[in-house]
C-alpha positions in Angstrom: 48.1 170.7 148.6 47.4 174.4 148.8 50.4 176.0 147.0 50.7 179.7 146.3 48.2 181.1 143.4 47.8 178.6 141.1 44.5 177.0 142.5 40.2 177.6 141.7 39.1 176.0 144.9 34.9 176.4 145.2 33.7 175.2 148.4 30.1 174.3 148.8 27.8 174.3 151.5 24.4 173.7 152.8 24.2 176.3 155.4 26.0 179.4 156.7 28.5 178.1 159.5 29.0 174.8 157.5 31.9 176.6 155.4 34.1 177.7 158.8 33.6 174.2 160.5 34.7 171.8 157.3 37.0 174.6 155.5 38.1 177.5 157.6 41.1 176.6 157.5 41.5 175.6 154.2 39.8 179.0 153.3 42.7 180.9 155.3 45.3 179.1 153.9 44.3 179.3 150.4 43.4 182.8 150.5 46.7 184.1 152.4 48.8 181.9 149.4 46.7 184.1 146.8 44.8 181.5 145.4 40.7 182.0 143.9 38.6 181.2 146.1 34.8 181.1 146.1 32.3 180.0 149.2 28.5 178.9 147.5 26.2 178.4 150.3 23.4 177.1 149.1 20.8 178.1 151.7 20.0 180.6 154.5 16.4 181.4 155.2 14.2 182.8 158.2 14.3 180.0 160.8 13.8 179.2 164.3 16.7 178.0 166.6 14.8 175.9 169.6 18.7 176.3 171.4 18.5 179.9 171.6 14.8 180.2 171.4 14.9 182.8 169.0 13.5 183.4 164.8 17.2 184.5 163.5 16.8 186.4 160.3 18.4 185.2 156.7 19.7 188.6 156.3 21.6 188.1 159.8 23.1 185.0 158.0 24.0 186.3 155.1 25.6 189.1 157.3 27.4 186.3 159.3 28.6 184.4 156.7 30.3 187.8 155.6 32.1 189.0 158.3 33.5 184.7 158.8 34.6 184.9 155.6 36.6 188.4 156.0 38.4 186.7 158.9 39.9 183.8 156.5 40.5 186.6 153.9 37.9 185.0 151.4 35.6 188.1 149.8 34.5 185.7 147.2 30.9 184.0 148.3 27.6 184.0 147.6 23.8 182.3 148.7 21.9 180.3 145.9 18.7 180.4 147.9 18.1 182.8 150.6 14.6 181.3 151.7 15.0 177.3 151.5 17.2 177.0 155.1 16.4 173.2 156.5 13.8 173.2 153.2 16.0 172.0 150.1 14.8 168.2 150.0 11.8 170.6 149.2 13.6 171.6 145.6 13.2 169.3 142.8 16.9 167.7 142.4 17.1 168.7 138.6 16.8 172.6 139.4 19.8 172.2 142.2 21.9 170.5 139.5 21.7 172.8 137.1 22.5 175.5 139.4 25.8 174.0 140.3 26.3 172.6 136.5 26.5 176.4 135.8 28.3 177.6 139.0 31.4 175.3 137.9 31.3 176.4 134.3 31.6 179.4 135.3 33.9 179.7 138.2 36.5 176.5 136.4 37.7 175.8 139.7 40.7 173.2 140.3 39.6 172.1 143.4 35.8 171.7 144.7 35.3 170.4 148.7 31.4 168.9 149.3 29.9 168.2 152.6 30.1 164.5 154.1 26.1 163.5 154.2 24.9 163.3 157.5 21.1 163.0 159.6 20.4 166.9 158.1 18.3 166.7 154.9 19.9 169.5 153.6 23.3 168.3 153.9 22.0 165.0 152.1 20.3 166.6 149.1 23.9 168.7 148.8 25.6 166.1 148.8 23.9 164.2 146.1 23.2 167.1 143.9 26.9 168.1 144.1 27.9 164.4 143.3 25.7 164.8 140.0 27.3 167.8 139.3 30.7 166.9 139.6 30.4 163.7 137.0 33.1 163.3 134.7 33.2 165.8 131.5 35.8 165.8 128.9 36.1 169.6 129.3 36.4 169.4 133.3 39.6 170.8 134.9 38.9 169.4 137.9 42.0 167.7 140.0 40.7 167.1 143.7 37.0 166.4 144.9 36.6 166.1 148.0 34.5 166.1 151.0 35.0 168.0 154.1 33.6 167.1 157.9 32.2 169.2 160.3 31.6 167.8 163.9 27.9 167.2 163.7 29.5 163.8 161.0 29.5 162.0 164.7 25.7 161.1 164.3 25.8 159.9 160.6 24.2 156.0 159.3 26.5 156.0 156.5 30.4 155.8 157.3 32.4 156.7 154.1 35.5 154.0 154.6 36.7 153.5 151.2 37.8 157.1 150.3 41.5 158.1 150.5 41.7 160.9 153.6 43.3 163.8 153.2 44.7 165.8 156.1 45.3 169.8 156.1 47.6 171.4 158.7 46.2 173.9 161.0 48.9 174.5 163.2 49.3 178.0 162.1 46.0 179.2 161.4 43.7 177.4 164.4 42.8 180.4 165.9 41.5 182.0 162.5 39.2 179.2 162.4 37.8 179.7 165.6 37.6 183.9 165.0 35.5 182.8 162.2 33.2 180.6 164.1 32.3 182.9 166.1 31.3 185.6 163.8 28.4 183.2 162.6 26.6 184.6 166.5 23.5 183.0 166.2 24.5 179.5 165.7 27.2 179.2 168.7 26.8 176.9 170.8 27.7 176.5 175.2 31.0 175.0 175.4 30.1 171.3 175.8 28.1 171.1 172.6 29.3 170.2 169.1 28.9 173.1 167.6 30.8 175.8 169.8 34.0 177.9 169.8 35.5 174.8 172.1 34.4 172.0 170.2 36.2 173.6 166.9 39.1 174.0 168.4 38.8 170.0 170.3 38.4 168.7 166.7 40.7 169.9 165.1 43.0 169.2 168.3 41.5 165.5 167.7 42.4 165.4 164.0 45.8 166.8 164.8 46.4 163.7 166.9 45.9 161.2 164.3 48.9 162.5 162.1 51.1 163.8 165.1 50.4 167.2 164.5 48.6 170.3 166.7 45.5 170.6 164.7 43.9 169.4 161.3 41.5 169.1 159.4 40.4 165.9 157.4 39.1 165.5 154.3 37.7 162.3 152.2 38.7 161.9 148.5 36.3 161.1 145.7 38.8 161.8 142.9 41.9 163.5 142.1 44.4 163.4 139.2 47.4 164.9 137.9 46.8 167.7 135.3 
């Protein structure tokens, strides 16, 4: 899937954190093969985390995101809104669209990865802003859309069944995806919770298992082609 610098893969995200725990190891790959990568977040913000009981700064995000990123060898990112964090069902829909209708005619990427929708508004309105976005255009040079999973999926209404899954072997670069992790500080977890060093690594393990190999990750496909 990832081969060696030919690709434009964008991945998009609600949150800083997001990006490591559906892509890091799609980032790590794609980066160490040469391809372009970029990493959109689309929102950080001042916010208080009742699991650490503390207000943790969108600058401290941003910051986080940053040093991930540098572990996977992606340099390539930026925040669309740096005040909106757990707030973008607060955006009208139209505005978000034609932010991202922009970021892909810019960027032209080959590949684009969307969040699953899950219980977090902000990974809801993502997910149906990107899917507006990504509509079918003559001039599109799109071959794969698809959606990545992060372990918070496990508490989600709406099961996506009838998508083709897509598996990405992380036999080699597990431990970069857990580096990352933990360079986003304020949002790990203790070891028995979803979100934590431990529970990456158990996912991927888990994902891994389903196609006989060490680790994974899994992805759902809306559309692909052949160029």
């Amino acid at each position: 899937m990832i081969t060696s610098g030919i690709e434009r893969v964008l991945i998009i995200a609600p949150h800083a954190d997001d990006e490591v725990l559906g892509c890091g190891g799609l980032i790590e790959k794609a980066c160490r093969y040469k391809n372009q990568v970029k990493v959109v977040v689309m929102a950080v913000g001042d916010i208080h985390h009742p699991h650490s009981k503390e207000t943790v700064l969108a600058n401290t995000r941003i910051e986080e995101l940053k040093d991930a990123l540098e572990v996977l060898g992606c340099t390539d990112f930026e925040v669309m809104y740096t005040d909106k964090d757990s707030l973008l069902d607060t955006i009208p829909k139209n505005e978000i669209i034609s932010k991202l209708d922009k970021l892909l005619d810019d960027f032209l990427p080959t590949m684009v990865f969307i969040p699953l929708p899950s219980y977090h508004q902000d990974h809801v309105v993502l997910f149906d802003t990107c899917f507006a976005a990504l509509r079918p255009k003559p001039t599109q040079t799109i071959k794969l859309i698809a959606m990545y999973e992060y372990p918070l999926i496990s508490w989600q209404y709406q099961k996506f069944w009838n998508t083709g899954e897509l598996y990405l072997d992380l036999t080699s670069t597990i431990q970069k995806k857990v580096d990352a992790f933990l360079k986003h500080t304020s949002q790990r977890r203790p070891p028995n919770h979803l979100i934590s060093p431990e529970s990456v690594k158990k996912w991927a393990e888990m994902r891994g298992l389903e196609i006989g190999l060490a680790y994974a990750e899994k992805y759902y496909i809306l559309r692909s082609h052949i160029l």
